[in-house]
VMD Tcl script that draws the C-alpha trace (Angstrom):
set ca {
  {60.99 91.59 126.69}
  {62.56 88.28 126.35}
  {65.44 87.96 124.26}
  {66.94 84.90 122.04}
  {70.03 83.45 123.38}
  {72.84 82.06 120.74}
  {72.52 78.80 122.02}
  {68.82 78.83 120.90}
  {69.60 79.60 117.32}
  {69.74 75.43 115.84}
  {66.49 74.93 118.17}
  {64.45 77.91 116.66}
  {65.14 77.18 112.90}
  {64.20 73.77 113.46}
  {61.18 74.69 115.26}
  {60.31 76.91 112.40}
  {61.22 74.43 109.89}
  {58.94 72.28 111.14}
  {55.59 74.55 111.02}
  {56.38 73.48 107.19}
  {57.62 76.96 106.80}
  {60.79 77.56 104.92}
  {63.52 79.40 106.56}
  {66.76 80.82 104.69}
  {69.82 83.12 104.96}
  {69.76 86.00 102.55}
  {73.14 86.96 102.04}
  {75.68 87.29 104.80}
  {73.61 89.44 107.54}
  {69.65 88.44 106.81}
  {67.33 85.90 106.50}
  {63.85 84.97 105.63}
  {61.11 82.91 106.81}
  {58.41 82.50 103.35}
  {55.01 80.26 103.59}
  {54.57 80.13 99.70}
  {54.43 76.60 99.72}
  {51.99 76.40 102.33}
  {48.52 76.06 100.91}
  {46.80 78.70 101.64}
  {44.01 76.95 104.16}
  {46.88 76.09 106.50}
  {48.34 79.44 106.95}
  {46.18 79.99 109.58}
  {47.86 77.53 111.71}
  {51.18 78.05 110.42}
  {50.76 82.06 111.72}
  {49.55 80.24 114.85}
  {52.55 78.25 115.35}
  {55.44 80.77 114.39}
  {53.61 83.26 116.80}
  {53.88 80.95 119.64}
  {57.80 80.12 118.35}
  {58.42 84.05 118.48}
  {56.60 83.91 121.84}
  {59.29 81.46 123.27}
  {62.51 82.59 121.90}
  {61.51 86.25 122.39}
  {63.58 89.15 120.56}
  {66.09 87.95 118.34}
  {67.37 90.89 115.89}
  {70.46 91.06 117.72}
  {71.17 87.65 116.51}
  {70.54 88.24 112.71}
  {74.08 87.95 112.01}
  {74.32 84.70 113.87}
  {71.48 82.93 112.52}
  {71.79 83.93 109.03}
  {75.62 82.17 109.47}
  {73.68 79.23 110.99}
  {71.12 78.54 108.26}
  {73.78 79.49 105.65}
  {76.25 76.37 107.58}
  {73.57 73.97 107.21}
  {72.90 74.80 103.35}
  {69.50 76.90 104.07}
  {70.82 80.21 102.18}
  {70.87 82.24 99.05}
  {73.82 84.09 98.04}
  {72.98 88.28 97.77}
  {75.45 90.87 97.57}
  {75.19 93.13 100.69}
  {72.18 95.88 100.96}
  {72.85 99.31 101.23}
  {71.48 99.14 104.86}
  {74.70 98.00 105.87}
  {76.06 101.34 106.25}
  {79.52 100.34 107.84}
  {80.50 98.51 104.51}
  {79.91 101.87 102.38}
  {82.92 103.55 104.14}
  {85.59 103.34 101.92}
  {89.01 100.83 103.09}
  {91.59 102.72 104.82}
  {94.55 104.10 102.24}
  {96.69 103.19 105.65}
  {98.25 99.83 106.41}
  {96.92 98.04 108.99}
  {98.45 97.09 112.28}
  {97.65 93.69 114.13}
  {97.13 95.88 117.19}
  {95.64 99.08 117.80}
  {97.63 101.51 119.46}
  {96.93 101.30 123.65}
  {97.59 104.73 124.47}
  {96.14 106.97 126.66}
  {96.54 109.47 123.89}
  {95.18 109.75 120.12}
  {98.05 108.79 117.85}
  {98.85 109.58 114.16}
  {97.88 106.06 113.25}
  {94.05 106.77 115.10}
  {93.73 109.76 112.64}
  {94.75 107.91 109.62}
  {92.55 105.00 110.53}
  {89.19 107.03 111.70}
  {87.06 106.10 108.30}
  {88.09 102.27 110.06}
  {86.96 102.96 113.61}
  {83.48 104.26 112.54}
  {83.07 101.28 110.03}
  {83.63 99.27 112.66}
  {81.52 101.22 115.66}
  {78.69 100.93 113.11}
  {78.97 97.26 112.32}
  {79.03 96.56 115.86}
  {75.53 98.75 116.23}
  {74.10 97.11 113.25}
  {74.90 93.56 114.90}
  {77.70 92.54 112.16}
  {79.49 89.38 112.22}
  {82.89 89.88 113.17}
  {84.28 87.63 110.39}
  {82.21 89.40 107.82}
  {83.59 93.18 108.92}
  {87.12 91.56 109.18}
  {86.36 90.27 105.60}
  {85.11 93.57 104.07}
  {86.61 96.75 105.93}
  {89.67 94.97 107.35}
  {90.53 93.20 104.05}
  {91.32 89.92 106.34}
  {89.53 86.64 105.28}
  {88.91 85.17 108.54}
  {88.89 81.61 106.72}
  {92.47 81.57 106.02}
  {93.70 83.77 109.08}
  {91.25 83.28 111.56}
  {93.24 83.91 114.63}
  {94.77 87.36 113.17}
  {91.35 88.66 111.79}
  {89.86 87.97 115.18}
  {92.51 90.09 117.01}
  {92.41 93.21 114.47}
  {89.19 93.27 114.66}
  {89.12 93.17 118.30}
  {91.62 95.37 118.72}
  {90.87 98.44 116.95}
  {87.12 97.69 117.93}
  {88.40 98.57 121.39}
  {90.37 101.43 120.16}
  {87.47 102.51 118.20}
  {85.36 102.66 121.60}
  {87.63 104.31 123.23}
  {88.08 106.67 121.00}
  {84.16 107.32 120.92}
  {84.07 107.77 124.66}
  {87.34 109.27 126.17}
  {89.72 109.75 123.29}
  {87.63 112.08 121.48}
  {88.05 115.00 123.77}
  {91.33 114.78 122.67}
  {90.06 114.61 119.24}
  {87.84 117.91 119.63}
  {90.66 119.65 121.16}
  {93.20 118.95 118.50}
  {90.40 120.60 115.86}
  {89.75 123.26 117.97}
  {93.85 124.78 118.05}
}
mol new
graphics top color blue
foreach p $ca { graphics top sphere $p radius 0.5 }
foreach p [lrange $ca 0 end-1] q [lrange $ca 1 end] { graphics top cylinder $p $q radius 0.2 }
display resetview
């Protein structure tokens, strides 16, 4: 199946925007595409038209993040607090300081234990297609508009420490339980 590229994101809202059909962020992570307005004889051809717009742009719920921050830059958005479905924002924030970098080990360290709760917010944000500015805004406690460069590279970094950890470091992990 085809799938929507970033690049496409201005081009599809304003193909869908101009069916006559309304289009809006809901919240940080979601957004909404309502005919209300349309009178109901034209729906029809409005069902027509998005069909043939889904058609061309293909798959795009790996994107949700991205084009709910695109509608909500050009003013198309409603504020919401976050739902429950975003599961990575219901783990409570680490009691631990952060670091700027993960550790790089080839071993689990006493900072990966304290910061586990972290690493699984953040391997589940990543599977649920989360802006990076919005985890580093809500598990990290960074505001990415004020420290933009340093929110990117926590994130990134214990994202990468959190997949490693998922693949090879938790052997180590296991082992350390089972003694």
């Amino acid at each position: 199946m085809k799938r929507m590229q970033e690049t496409d994101i201005p081009a599809f809202v304003r193909d869908v925007a101009d069916t006559g059909c309304d289009i809006c962020a809901i919240g940080p992570g979601h957004y909404v595409m309502g005919d209300v307005d349309v009178p109901r004889g034209k729906r029809r051809g409005l069902y027509k038209k998005l069909a043939e717009i889904d058609a061309r742009y293909g798959s795009r719920d790996h994107l949700r993040y991205k084009i709910a921050s695109h509608l909500t830059s050009i003013g198309r958005h409603l504020e919401a607090p976050p739902l429950a479905s975003e599961a990575w924002g219901q783990f409570p924030a680490s009691e631990h300081k952060l670091d700027n970098e993960a550790p790089d080990l080839a071993a689990v360290t006493a900072y990966d234990v304290a910061h586990i709760p972290t690493y699984a917010a953040l391997l589940i944000a990543e599977a649920e297609g989360a802006e990076w500015s919005h985890v580093a805004r809500v598990t990290l406690n960074i505001d990415p508009e004020r420290e933009r460069e340093r929110a990117h590279r926590v994130w990134a970094s214990h994202l990468a420490r959190a997949r490693w950890l998922a693949t090879i470091g938790c052997g180590e992990l296991r082992s350390d339980l089972l003694q």
